[in-house]
C-alpha positions as CSV (number, residue, x, y, z in Angstrom):
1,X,75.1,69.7,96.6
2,X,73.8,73.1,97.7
3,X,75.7,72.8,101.0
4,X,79.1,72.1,98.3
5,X,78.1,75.1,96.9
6,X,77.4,77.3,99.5
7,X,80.9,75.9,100.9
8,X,82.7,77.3,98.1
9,X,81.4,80.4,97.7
10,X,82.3,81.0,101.5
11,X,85.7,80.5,101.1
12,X,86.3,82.3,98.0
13,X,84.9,85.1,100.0
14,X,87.3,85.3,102.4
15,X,89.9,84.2,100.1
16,X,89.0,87.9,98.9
17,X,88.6,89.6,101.8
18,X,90.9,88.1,104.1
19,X,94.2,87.8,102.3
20,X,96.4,90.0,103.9
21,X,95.1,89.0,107.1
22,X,96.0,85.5,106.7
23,X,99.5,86.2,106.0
24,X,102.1,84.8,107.9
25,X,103.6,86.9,111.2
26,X,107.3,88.1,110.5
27,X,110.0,85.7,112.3
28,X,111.6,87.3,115.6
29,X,115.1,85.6,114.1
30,X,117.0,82.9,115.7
31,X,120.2,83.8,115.2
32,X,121.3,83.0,112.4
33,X,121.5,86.7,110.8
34,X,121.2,89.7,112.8
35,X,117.0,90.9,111.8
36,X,117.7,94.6,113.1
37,X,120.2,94.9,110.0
38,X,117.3,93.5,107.7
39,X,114.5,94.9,106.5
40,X,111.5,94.6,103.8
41,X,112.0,95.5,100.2
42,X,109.1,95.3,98.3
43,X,110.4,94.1,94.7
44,X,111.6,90.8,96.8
45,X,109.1,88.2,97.9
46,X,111.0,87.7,101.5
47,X,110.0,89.5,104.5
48,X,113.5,90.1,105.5
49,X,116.7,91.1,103.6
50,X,119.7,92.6,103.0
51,X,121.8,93.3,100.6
52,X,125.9,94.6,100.9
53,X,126.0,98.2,98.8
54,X,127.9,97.8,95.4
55,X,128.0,94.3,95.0
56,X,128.1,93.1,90.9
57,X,126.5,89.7,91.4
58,X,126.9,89.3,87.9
59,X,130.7,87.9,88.2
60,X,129.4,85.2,89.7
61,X,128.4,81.9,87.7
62,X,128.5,79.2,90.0
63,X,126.7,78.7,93.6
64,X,127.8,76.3,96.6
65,X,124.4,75.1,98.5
66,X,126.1,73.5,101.9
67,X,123.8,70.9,104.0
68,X,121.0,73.0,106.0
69,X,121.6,74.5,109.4
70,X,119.2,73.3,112.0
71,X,120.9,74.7,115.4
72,X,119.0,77.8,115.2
73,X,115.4,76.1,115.3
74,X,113.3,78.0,117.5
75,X,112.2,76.1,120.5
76,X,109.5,73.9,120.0
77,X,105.9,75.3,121.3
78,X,103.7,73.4,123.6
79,X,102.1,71.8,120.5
80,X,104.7,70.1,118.4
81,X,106.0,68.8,122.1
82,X,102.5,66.8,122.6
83,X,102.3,65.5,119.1
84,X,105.2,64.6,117.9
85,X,107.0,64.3,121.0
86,X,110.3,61.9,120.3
87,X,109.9,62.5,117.0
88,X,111.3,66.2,116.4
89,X,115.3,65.6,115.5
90,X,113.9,63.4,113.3
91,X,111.6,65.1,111.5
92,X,113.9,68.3,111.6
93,X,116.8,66.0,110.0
94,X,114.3,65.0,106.7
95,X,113.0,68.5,106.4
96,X,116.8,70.1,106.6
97,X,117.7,67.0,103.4
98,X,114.9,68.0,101.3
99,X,115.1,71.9,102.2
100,X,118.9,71.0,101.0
101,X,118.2,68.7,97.7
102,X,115.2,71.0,97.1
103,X,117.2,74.0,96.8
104,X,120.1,72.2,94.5
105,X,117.7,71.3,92.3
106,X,115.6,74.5,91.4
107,X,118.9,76.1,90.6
108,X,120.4,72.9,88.7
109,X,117.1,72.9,86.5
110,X,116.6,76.6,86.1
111,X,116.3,76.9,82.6
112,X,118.2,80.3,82.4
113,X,121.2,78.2,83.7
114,X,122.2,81.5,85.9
115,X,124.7,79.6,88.1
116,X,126.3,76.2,87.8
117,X,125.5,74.0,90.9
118,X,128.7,72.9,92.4
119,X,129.1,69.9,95.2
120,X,132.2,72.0,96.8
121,X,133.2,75.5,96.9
122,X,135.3,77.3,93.9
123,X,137.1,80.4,93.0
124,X,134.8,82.9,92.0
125,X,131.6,80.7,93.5
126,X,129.0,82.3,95.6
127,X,128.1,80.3,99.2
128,X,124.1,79.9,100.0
129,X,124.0,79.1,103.6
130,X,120.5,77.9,104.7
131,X,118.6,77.6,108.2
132,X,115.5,76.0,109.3
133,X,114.6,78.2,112.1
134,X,111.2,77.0,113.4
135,X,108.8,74.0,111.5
136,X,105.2,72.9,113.1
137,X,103.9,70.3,111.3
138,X,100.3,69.8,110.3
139,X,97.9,69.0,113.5
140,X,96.4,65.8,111.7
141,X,94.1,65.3,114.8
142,X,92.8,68.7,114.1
143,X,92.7,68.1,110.3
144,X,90.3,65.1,110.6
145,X,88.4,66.9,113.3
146,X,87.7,69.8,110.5
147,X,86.5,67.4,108.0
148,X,84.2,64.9,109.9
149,X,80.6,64.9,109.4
150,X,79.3,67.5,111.7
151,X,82.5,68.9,112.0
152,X,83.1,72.5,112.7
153,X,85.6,73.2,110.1
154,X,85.6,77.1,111.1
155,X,86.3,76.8,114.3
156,X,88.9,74.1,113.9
157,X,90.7,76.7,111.9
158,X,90.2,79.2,114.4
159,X,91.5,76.9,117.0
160,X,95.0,76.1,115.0
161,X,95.3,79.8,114.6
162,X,95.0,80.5,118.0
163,X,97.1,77.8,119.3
164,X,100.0,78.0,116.9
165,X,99.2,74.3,115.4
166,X,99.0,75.4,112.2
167,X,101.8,74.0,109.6
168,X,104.8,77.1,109.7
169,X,107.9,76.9,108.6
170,X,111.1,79.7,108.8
171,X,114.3,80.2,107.3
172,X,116.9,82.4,107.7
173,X,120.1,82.8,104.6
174,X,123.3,84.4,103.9
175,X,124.9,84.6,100.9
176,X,128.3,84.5,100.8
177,X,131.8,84.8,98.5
178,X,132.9,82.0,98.8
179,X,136.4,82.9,97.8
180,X,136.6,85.9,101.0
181,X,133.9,84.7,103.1
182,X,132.3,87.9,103.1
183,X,128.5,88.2,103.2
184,X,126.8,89.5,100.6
185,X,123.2,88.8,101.6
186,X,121.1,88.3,103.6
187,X,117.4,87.4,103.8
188,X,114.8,85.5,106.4
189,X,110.9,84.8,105.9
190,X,108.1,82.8,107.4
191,X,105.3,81.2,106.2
192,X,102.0,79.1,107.2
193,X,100.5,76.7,104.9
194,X,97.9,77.8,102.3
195,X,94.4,78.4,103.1
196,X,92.5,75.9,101.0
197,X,88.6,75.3,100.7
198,X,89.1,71.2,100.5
199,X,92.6,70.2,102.3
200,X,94.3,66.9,101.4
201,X,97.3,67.8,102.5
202,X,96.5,68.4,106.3
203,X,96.3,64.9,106.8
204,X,100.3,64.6,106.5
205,X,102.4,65.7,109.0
206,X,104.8,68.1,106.9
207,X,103.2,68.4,103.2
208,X,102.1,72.2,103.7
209,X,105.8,72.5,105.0
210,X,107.8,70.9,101.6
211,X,105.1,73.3,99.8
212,X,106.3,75.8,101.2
213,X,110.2,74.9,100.9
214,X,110.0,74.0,97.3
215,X,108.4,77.9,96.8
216,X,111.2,79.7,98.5
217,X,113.3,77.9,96.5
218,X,111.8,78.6,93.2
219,X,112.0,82.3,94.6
220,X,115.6,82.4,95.0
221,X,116.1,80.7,91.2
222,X,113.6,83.9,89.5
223,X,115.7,86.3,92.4
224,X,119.0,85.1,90.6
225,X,117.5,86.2,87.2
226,X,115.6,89.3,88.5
227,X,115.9,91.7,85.9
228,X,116.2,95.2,87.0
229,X,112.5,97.2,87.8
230,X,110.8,93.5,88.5
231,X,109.0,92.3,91.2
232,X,108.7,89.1,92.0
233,X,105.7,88.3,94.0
234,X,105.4,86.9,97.5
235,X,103.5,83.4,98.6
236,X,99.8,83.8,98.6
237,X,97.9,82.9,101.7
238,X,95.5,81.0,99.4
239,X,95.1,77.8,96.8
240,X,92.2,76.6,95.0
241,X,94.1,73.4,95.0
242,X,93.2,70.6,97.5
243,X,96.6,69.0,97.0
């Protein structure tokens, strides 16, 4: 029990101290938007965007979410090769579907009913083009590792750190009238999983990832209502919840 104890004070320690830290390095880009066009802005919970000068967004009432691009995925690392060798194109294809139904659906069930989700482009529609651009699943190997008895839980983390096998996941966006083509955003962020004291969700390959999916999503529903002066707030690096 003390040990439980002393576990949990630990990491709420260095979920205070180490926050900023543990945030997720900025994506290089992949090509799917041009990064040296893009930039932070700090009322906007992305690490990347853009936005075309003088645009009135409010004409807009309905938004076309086509099927995910996954072309632009950056090339696999060492890691994801030796563990889920065979099994990429696969796993890429389910993440790009529920990225894609993910997305329809957080706008579809935003209760502000901003924009009308619509299965084909229309006059006067606005065009959300989505990009996986790189996805490591969870090491479960690694996962198990951390929680076995005598297991050395700090350094396993250390060691995903250090080798890149901790859960990430990156997309890049443009938003576009649909009507002219014309881009009218931009934006692009990457994220690793949450930092959690007790971790169920390690031992799946891509849970951490659909977490992570499902918030950017919410993000762009509250970033369709922003209200002028607000701020909505980026992913923490940390959860209290093991699931």
């Amino acid at each position: 029990m003390l040990q439980v104890l002393v576990a949990v004070i630990l990491g709420l320690s260095i979920m205070l101290s180490g926050c900023a830290a543990m945030k997720a390095a900025p994506s290089q880009g992949a090509g799917f938007v041009p990064m040296e066009h893009m930039a932070p802005q700090e009322d906007l919970p992305f690490q990347k965007v853009w936005f075309k000068k003088d645009v009135d967004f409010t004409g807009y009432k309905s938004i076309y979410i086509p099927g995910v691009h996954t072309n632009h995925l950056l090339q696999s690392n060492w890691w994801q090769q030796n563990f889920r060798q065979g099994q990429m194109q696969e796993d890429l294809a389910t993440m790009a579907q529920y990225m894609h139904q993910e997305f329809k659906t957080a706008f579809h069930n935003d209760s502000s009913h901003r924009f009308q989700v619509v299965e084909v482009p229309e006059k006067g529609s606005l065009t959300l083009e989505l990009a996986l651009t790189e996805l490591v699943p969870s090491n479960v190997a690694l996962s198990v590792l951390e929680y076995a008895p005598y297991g050395g839980g700090t350094a396993v983390r250390v060691m995903e750190r250090a080798t890149g096998a901790e859960s990430t996941v990156a997309f890049e966006a443009r938003m576009k009238d649909s009507d002219t083509g014309a881009t009218l955003a931009m934006f692009a962020d990457r994220q690793v999983k949450k930092i959690r004291i007790i971790d169920f969700k390690a031992f799946t390959w891509y849970a951490h990832g659909k977490d992570i999916i499902k918030e950017w999503a919410e993000q762009f529903v509250r970033l369709s209502n922003k209200r002028p002066g607000e701020v909505i707030e980026g992913s923490g690096a940390f959860t209290l919840m093991p699931w």
